[in-house]
N, C-alpha and C positions, 0 to 999 in steps of 0.2 A: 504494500500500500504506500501509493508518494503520498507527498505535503499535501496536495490537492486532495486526498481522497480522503485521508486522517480528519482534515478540515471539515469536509463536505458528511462525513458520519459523527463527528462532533456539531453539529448543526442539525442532520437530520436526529441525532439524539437528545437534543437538550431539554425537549417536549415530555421526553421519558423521564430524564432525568428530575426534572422538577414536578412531574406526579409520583415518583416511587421518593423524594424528598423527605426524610423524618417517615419514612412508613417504614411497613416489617414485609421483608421477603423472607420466606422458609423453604430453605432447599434442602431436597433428599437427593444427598449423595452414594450413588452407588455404583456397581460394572463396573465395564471396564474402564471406568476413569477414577476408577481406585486400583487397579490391579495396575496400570500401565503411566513409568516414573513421568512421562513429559506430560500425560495429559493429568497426572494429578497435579504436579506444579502447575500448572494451565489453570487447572478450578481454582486452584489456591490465589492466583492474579488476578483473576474476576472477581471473586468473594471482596479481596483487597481490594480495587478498584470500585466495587459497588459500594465499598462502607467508607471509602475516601470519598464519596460524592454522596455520602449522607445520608442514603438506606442501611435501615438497621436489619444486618441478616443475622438468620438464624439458623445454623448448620447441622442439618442432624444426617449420621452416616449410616453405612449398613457394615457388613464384613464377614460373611458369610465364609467366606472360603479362609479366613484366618480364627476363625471357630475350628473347621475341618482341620487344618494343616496342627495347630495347637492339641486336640483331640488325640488325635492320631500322634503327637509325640508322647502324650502321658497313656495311652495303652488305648483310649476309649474311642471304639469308633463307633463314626459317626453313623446315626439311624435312619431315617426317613419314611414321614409314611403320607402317602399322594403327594409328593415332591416336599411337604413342608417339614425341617429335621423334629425330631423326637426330642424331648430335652426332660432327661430326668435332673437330678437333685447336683450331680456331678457335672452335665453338660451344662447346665443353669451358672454351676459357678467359674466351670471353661468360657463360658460364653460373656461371661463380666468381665474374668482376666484377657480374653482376648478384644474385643469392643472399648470396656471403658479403660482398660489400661494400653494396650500395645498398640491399636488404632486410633483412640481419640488426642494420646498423646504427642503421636506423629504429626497428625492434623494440625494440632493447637502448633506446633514448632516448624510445620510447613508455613502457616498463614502467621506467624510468628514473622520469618525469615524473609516473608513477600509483603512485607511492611507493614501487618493487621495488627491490631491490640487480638488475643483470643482469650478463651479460657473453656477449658474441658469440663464438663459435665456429665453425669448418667443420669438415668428418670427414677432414681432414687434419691438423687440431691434434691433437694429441697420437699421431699415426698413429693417428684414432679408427675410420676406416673403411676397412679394405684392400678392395682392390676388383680385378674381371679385368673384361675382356670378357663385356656378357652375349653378345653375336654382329655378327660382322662385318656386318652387314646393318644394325646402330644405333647402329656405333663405337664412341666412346666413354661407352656409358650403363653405368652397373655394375652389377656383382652383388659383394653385399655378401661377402668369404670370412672377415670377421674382424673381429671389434670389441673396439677396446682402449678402453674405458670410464673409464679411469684421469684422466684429465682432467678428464672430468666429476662423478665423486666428489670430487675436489679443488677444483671449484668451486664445487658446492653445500656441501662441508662450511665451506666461506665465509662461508654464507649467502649465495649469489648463485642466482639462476635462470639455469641455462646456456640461451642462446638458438643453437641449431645449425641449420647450412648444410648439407643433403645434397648434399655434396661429396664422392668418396671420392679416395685415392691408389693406386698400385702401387709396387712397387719399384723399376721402373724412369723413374721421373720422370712417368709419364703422371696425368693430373688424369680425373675422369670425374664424369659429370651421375647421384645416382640418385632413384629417383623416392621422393620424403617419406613416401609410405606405407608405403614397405620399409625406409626408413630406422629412421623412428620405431618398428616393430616389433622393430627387429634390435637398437637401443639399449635398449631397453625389459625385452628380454629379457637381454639380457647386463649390465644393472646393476640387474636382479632389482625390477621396477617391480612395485608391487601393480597398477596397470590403466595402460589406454591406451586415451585417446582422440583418436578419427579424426573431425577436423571436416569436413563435407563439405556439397555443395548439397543434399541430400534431407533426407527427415524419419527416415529409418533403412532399415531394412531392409523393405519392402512385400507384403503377400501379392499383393497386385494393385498393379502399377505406377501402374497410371492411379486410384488409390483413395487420397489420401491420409490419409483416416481406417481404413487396413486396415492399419494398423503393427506389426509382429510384435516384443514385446516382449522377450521371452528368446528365445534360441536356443542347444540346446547344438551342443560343437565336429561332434558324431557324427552329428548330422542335419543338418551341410550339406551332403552328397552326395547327398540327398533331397530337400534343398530346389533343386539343380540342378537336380537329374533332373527334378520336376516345374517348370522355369524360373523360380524362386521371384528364386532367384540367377543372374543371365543379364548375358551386355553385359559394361559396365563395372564393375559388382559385384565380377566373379568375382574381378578382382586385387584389388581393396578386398578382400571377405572371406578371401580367403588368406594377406592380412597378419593380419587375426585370428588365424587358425585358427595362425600360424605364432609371433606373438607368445605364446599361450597354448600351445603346443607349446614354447618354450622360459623357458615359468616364470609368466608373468603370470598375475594370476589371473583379471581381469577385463575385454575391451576392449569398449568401447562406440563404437558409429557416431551420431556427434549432431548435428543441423543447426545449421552455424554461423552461419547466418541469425537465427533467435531472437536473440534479447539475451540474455544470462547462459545460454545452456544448458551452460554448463558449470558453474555452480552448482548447479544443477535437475538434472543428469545424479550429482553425484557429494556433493548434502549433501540430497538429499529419497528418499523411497524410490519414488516415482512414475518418476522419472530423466526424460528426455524423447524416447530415443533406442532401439535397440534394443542389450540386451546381449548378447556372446557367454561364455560359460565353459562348461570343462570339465566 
């Protein structure tokens, strides 16, 4: 990109810029823009540069495969049952040690090093994340019944980017694994985020899976059940988009599904009006 071009998306951005102003953007970070070193330096310059210009974000990861790898060096492998892992009492406190400790710390010392104030977090600090049983059949994975957000208003009015561990607690001492896309929906909504986005391996939403240039740009909440019916939304989707439909059911205005693959789509998603991804709103 020359002078002229830098200029001319500094211009067509500045519109974005001064509506996401003092607002809360919540992004779920996960894929391969966690697995692969350039493009997680990449999110980590975006996050920076969004809170250099004065959107309060709020970071929450996934880590899935650093669960497994961790597992598997203390003896316990990993379980699975309909794709989503098993998490008894032991994988519960594998999945603490690997999330809130060995991923969230990296995060806070990437976005550290790319000029951001951070600080790491799990949805146990501040009792952010109550949580039950979603079913005996997955132990301990949760369902989110309650979000105290209080912490994290306390750390961005710091000026820090909270960087959070979907970890949740109970009352009764139990720890529990949830998954980052339910998480980052439920926080999002309860500390009244204008958007959320879900970074993920695809290009967005597809009319035809197998057609990467058939990317369906907007989507309102009232035609996903249309867009099932005819398999638009099928698989893996379906819990991905109900975190949408759930996050903008409890306030969001705007969630976007972006490939974290690109370099800066999260620039491109939320300071151009093209975006890169598909949006959902009400």
């Amino acid at each position: 990109m020359d002078n002229q071009e830098q200029a001319e998306f500094l211009i067509e951005a500045l519109p974005y810029i001064k509506k996401y102003y003092n607002k809360i953007l919540v992004i779920k970070y996960g894929g391969s823009a966690m697995t692969d070193e350039k493009l997680k330096r990449s999110v980590m310059n975006d996050v920076s540069v969004l809170s250099a210009l004065g959107i309060k974000v709020v970071l929450v990861h996934g880590g899935g495969p650093e669960i497994s790898d961790i597992s598997r060096r203390m003896g316990v492998a990993p379980k699975f049952v309909n794709g989503l892992r098993y998490t008894d009492r032991d994988t519960a406190e594998i999945a603490r040690m690997a999330l809130a400790g060995k991923v969230n710390k990296s995060l806070v010392d990437l976005l550290q090093s790319a000029g951001c104030k951070a600080v790491g977090l799990c949805g146990e600090d501040g009792h952010m994340l109550r949580c039950e049983m979603m079913s005996e059949e997955l132990g301990y994975v949760g369902r989110i019944v309650n979000v105290d957000t209080g912490i994290v208003k306390d750390v961005l009015g710091l000026g820090y980017v909270p960087v959070i561990s979907p970890i949740g607690f109970d009352g009764d001492g139990n720890i529990y694994n949830v998954n980052a896309d339910t998480a980052a929906a439920a926080i999002a909504g309860a500390i009244g985020a204008e958007s959320l986005i879900l970074m993920t391996d695809i290009k967005g939403l597809l009319e035809d899976k197998d057609d990467p240039e058939s990317l369906i740009k907007k989507v309102y909440v009232s035609d996903i059940p249309a867009l099932v019916k005819q398999g638009i939304i099928s698989g893996g989707m379906i819990p991905k988009i109900e975190c949408c439909k759930e996050a903008i059911r409890r306030g969001v205005n705007k969630v976007f599904i972006t490939d974290g693959r690109v370099y800066h789509s999260i620039l491109v998603e939320i300071l151009s009006e093209e975006g890169s991804g598909t949006m959902f709103y009400s």
